[in-house]
C-alpha positions as CSV (number, residue, x, y, z in Angstrom):
1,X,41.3,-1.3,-19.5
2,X,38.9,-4.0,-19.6
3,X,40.6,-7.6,-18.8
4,X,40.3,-10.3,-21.0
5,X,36.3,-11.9,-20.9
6,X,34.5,-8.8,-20.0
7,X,32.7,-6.2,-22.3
8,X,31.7,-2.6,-21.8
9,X,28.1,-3.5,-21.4
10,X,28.8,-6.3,-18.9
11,X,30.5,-3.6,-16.6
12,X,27.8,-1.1,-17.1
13,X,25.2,-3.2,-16.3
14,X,26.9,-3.8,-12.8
15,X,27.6,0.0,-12.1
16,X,24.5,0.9,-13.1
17,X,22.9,-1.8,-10.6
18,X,25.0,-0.5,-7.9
19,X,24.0,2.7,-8.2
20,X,20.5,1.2,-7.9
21,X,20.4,-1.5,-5.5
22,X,16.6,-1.5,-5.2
23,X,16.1,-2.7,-9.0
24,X,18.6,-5.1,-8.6
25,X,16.4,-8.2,-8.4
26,X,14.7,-6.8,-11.7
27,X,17.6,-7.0,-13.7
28,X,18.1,-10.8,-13.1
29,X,17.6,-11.6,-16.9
30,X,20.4,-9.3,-18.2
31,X,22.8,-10.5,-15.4
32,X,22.4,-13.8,-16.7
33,X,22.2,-13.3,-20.1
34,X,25.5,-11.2,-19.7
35,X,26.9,-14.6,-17.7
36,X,26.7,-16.7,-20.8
37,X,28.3,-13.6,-22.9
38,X,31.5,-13.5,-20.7
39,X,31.8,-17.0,-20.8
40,X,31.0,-17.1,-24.6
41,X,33.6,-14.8,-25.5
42,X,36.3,-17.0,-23.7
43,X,35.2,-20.1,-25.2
44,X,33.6,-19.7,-28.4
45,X,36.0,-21.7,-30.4
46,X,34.6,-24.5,-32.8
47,X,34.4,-28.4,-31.4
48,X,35.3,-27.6,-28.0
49,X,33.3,-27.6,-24.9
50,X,35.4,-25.0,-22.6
51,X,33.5,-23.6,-20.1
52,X,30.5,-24.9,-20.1
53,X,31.0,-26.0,-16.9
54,X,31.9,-22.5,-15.5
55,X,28.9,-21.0,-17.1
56,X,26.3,-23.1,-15.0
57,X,28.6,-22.2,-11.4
58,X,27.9,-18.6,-12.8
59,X,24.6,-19.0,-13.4
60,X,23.7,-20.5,-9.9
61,X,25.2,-18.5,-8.0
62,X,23.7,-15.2,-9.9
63,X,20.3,-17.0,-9.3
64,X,21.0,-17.8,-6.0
65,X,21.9,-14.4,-5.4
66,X,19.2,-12.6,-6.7
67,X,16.4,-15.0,-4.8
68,X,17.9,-13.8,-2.0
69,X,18.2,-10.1,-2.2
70,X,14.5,-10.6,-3.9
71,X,13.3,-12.0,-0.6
72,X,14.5,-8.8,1.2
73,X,17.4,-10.2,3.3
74,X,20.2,-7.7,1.7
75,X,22.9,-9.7,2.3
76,X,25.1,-11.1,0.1
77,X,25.9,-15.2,0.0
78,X,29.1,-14.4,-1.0
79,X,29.7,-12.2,2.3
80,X,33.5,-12.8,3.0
81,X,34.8,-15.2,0.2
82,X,37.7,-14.6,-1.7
83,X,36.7,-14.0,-5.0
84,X,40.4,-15.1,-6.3
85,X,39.4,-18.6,-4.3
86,X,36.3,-18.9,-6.1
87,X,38.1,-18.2,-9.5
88,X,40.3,-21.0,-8.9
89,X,37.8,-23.3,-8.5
90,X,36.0,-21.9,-11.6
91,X,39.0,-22.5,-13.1
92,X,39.3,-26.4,-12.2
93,X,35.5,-27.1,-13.2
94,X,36.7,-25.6,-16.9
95,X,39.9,-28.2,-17.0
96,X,38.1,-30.9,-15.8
97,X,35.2,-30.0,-18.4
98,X,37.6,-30.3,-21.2
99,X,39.0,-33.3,-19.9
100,X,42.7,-32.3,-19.5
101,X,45.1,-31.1,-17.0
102,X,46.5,-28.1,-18.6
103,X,45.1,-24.7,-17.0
104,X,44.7,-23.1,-20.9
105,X,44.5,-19.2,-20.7
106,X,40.8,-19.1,-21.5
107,X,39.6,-20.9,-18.4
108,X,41.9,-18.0,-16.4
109,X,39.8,-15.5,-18.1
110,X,36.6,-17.0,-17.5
111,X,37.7,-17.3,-13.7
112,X,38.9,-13.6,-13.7
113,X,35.5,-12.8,-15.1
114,X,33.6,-14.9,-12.6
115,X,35.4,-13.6,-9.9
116,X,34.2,-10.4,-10.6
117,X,31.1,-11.3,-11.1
118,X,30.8,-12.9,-7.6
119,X,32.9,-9.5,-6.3
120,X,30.2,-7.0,-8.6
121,X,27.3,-8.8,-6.8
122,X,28.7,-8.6,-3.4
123,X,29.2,-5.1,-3.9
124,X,25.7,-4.4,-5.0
125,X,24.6,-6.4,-2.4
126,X,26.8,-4.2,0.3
127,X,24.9,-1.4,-1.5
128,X,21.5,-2.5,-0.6
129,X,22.8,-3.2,2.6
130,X,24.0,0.4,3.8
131,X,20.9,1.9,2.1
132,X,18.8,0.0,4.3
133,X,20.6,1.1,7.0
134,X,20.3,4.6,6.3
135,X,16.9,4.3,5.3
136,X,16.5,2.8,8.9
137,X,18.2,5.5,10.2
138,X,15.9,8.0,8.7
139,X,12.7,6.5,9.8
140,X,13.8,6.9,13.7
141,X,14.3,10.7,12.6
142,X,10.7,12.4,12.9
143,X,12.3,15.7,10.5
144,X,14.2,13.6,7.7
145,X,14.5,14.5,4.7
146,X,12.3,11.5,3.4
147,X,8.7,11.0,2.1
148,X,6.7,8.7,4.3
149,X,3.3,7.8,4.5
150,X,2.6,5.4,7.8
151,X,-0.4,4.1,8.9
152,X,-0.9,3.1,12.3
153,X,-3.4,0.9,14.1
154,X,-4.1,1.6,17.4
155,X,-6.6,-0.8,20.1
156,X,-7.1,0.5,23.2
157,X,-9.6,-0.9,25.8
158,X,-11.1,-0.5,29.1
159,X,-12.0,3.1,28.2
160,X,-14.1,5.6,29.9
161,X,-15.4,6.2,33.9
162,X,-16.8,2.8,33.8
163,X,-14.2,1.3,31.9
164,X,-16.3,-0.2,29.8
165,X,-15.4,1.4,26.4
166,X,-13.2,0.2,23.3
167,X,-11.4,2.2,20.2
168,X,-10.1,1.5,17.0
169,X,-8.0,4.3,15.0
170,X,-6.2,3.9,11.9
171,X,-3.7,7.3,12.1
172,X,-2.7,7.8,8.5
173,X,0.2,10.2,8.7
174,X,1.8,11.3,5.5
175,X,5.2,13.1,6.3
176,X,6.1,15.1,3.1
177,X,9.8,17.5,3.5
178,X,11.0,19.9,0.8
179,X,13.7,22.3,0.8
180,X,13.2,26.0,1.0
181,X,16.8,26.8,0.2
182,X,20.6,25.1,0.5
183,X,20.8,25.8,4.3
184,X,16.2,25.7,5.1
185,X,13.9,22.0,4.9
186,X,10.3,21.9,5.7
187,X,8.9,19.0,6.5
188,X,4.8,18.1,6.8
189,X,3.4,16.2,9.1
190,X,0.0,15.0,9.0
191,X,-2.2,12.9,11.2
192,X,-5.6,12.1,10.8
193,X,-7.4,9.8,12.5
194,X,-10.2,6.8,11.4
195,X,-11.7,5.9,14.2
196,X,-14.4,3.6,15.5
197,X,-15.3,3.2,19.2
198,X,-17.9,1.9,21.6
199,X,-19.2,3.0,24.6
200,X,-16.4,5.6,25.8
201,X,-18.2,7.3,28.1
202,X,-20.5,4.5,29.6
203,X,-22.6,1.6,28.6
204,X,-25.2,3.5,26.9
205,X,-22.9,6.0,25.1
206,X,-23.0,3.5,21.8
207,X,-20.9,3.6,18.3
208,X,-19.2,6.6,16.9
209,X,-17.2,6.0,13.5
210,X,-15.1,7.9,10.6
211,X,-13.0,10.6,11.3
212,X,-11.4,12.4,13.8
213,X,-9.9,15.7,14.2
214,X,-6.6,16.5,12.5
215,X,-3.6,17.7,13.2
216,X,-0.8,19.8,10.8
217,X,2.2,20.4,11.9
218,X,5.4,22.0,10.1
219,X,8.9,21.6,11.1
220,X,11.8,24.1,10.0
221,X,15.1,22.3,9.9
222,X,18.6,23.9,9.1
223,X,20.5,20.5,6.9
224,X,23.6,21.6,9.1
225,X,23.6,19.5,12.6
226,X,23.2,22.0,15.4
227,X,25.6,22.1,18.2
228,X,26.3,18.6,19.6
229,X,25.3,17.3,16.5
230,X,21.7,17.9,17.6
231,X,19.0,17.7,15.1
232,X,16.1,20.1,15.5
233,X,13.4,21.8,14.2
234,X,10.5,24.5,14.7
235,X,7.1,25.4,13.7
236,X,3.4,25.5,14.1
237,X,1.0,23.6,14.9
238,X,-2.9,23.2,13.9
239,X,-5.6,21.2,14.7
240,X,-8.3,21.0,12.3
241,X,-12.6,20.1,13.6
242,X,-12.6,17.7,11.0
243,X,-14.0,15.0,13.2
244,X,-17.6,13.7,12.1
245,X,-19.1,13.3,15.5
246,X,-19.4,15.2,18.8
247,X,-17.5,12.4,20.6
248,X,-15.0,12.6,17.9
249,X,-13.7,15.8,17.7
250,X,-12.7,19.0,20.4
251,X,-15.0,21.4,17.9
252,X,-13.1,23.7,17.7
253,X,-9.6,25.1,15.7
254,X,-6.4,24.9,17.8
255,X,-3.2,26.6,17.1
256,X,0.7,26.6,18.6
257,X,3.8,26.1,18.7
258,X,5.6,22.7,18.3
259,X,9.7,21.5,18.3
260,X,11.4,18.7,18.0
261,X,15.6,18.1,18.6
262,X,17.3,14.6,18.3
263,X,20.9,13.1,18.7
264,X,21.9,9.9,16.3
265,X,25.1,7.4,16.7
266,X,26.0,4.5,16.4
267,X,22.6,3.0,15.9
268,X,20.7,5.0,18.8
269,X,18.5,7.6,18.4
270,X,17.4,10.0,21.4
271,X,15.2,13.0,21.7
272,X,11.7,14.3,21.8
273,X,9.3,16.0,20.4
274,X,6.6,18.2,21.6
275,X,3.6,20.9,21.0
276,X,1.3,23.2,23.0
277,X,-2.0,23.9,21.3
278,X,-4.5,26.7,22.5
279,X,-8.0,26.8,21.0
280,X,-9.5,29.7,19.2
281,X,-12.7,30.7,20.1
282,X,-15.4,29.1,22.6
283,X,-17.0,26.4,22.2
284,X,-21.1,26.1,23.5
285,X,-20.5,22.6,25.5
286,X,-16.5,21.9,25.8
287,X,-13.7,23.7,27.4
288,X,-11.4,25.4,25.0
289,X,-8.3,23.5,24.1
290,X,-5.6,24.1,26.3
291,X,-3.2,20.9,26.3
292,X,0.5,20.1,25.9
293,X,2.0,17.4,24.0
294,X,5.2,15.5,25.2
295,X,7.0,12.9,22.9
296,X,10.6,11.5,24.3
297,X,11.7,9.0,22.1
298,X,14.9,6.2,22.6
299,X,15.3,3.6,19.5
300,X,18.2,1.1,18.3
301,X,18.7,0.0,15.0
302,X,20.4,-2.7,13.5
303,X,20.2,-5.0,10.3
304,X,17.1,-3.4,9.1
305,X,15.7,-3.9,12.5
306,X,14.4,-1.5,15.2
307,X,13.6,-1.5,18.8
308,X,12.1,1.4,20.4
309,X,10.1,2.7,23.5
310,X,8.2,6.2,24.1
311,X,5.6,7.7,25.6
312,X,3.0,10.0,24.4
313,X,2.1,12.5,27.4
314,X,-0.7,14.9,27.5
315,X,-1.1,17.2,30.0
316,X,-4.6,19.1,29.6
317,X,-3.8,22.3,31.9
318,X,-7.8,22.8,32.5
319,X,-7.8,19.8,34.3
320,X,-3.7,19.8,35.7
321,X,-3.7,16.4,34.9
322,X,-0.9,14.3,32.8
323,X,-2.5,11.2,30.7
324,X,-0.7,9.1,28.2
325,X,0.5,5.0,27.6
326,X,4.1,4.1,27.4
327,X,4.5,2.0,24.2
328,X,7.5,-0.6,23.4
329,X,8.3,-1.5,19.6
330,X,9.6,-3.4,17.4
331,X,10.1,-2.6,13.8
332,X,11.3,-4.7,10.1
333,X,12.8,-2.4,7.3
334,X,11.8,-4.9,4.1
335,X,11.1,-4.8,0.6
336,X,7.6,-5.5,-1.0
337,X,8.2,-6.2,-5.0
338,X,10.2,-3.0,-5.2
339,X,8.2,-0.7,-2.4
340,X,10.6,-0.1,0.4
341,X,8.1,-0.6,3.7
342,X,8.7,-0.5,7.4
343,X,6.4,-2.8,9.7
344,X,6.2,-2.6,12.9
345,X,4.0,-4.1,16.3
346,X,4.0,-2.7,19.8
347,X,2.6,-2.7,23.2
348,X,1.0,0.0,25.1
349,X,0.3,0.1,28.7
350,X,-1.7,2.9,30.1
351,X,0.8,4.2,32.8
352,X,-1.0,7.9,33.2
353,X,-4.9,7.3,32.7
354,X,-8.3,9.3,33.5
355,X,-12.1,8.5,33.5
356,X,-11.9,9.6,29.7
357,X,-9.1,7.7,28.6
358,X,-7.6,3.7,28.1
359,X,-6.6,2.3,30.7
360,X,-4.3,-1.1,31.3
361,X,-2.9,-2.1,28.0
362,X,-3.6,-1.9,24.1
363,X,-1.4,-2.5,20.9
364,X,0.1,-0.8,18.0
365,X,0.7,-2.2,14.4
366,X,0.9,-1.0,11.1
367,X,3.9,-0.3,8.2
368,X,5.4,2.9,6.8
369,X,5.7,2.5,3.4
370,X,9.0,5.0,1.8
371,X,9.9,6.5,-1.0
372,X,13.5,7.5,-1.1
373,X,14.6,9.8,-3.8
């Protein structure tokens, strides 16, 4: 039963919004032209000026709402007020705007109906909320079941024997799951590498530009938590020649195994991932591909924001020797228009270096940008 004020299509418009907290902002025009038709229906009655006072409170603070949710915040402005406190003072503006003292019965309705309005936005806005958090959640999870495509800038300096050498590379890395079955996800991962870098072997060793090689892997996940409520997940790897210069690529195809297992709670996420390629075939000038991959991982998320740390270990068993930079992060969930979009900025220091490698420190920026079913 519908109370006194409010209309079908006035509550459906607010279910159907809560249901879709990311078009919220978008639907600013209906909620207040739905606003004047609640307080319309409590005070149409000829040569009298009830709640017209009460419709311009509503009409703020549906405004005022929206402008914020549409600048990304998620939280509600009406974050722990009693709605039954704010019809009450709805209430008052409507007596005072009809210039008596006597609460009549329509200005209870219109406060009924405003309080439910404040209460309906609130609720989408708690909405938004939580699915940032998940969302949030997700991203720390390298085997979600989410479509992702981030692209990450990487400077790293002080490269090579001499130290003399700089890189540039823009890692696009489109992570694309689908479900096999009710109990069976596979989930994509793809990185490939745009790169530009100067003089990484010595002074004289010049540009070298475009791409680098790339590398496939696919994850197979049970949707059921493994013991411990461990997350996990198994598959191949391969590395593709597709670089577009000698000093871009290992020229040759690699193959193996990779895995990755995760805990989440209570904000934290732990775990790591890892891979071991082996190269196929020889190769006329390099040593064939013989390297392992190590990933732990330790984040904490909160209020759209996270802060991580990692490190990203190689060991190349040809040469028994463990390179990699230990990078710190911080990370934004936000809305752009309605594109959900992750940015993030770290630092990397070069902890485990060689004559072919960074060394010191570098940095890490870029944004994930999500789509959510």
């Amino acid at each position: 039963m519908l109370l006194p004020g409010l209309n079908g299509s006035f509550c459906n418009c607010f279910r159907n919004a809560c249901r879709q907290p990311f078009q919220l902002c978008s639907r600013s025009h209906t909620f207040v032209r739905y606003s004047r038709l609640l307080c319309a229906r409590s005070y149409n009655r000829p040569g009298t000026w009830h709640g017209f006072y009460p419709l311009i409170c509503v009409e703020e603070l549906i405004l005022r709402q929206l402008a914020l949710l549409d600048s990304g915040y998620g939280h509600s402005v009406f974050h722990g007020v009693n709605p039954w406190s704010s019809a009450r003072r709805f209430a008052w503006f409507s007596r005072d705007c009809n210039g008596g003292n006597k609460l009549n019965k329509p200005s209870y309705n219109t406060a009924i109906g405003a309080a439910l309005l404040v209460m309906s936005l609130g609720i989408c806005s708690d909405s938004a909320s939580a699915d940032d958090e998940e969302l949030t959640k997700q991203l720390a999870n390298p085997i979600a079941s989410l479509i992702s495509v981030p692209i990450q800038m990487n400077y790293d300096t002080n490269i090579g024997p001499d130290e003399t050498g700089d890189r540039f590379t823009a890692n696009v890395q489109p992570v694309i799951p689908w479900a096999i079955n009710d109990d069976w996800n596979v989930i994509s991962r793809t990185i490939v590498p745009i790169t530009w870098q100067n003089d990484i072997l010595s002074e004289t060793s010049g540009q070298q530009y475009y791409l680098g090689d790339t590398l496939q892997s696919f994850f197979f996940s049970p949707n059921e938590t493994g013991p411990l409520g461990i997350i996990w997940g198994v598959g191949p790897a391969l590395l593709l020649p597709t670089g577009t210069d000698a000093l871009l690529s290992q020229g040759q195809v690699g193959l193996g195994p990779t895995f990755v297992a995760l805990k989440q709670g209570n904000g934290w996420t732990g775990g790591a991932l890892m891979n071991h390629v082996f190269g196929l075939g020889d190769h006329p000038t390099k040593d064939t591909i013989n390297s392992t991959y190590l990933q732990p991982f330790l984040s904490y998320s909160q209020a759209g924001w996270t802060y991580s740390v990692n490190t990203e270990l190689t060991y190349n068993w040809n040469d028994d020797q463990w390179t990699g930079p230990v990078n710190v992060m911080v990370a934004k969930l936000m809305m752009m228009g309605h594109q959900p979009v992750q940015l993030f900025g770290a630092v990397k220091y070069w902890a485990l270096d060689a004559d072919s490698t960074p060394h010191d420190f570098g940095a890490r920026f870029g944004a994930t940008f999500l789509f959510p079913n």
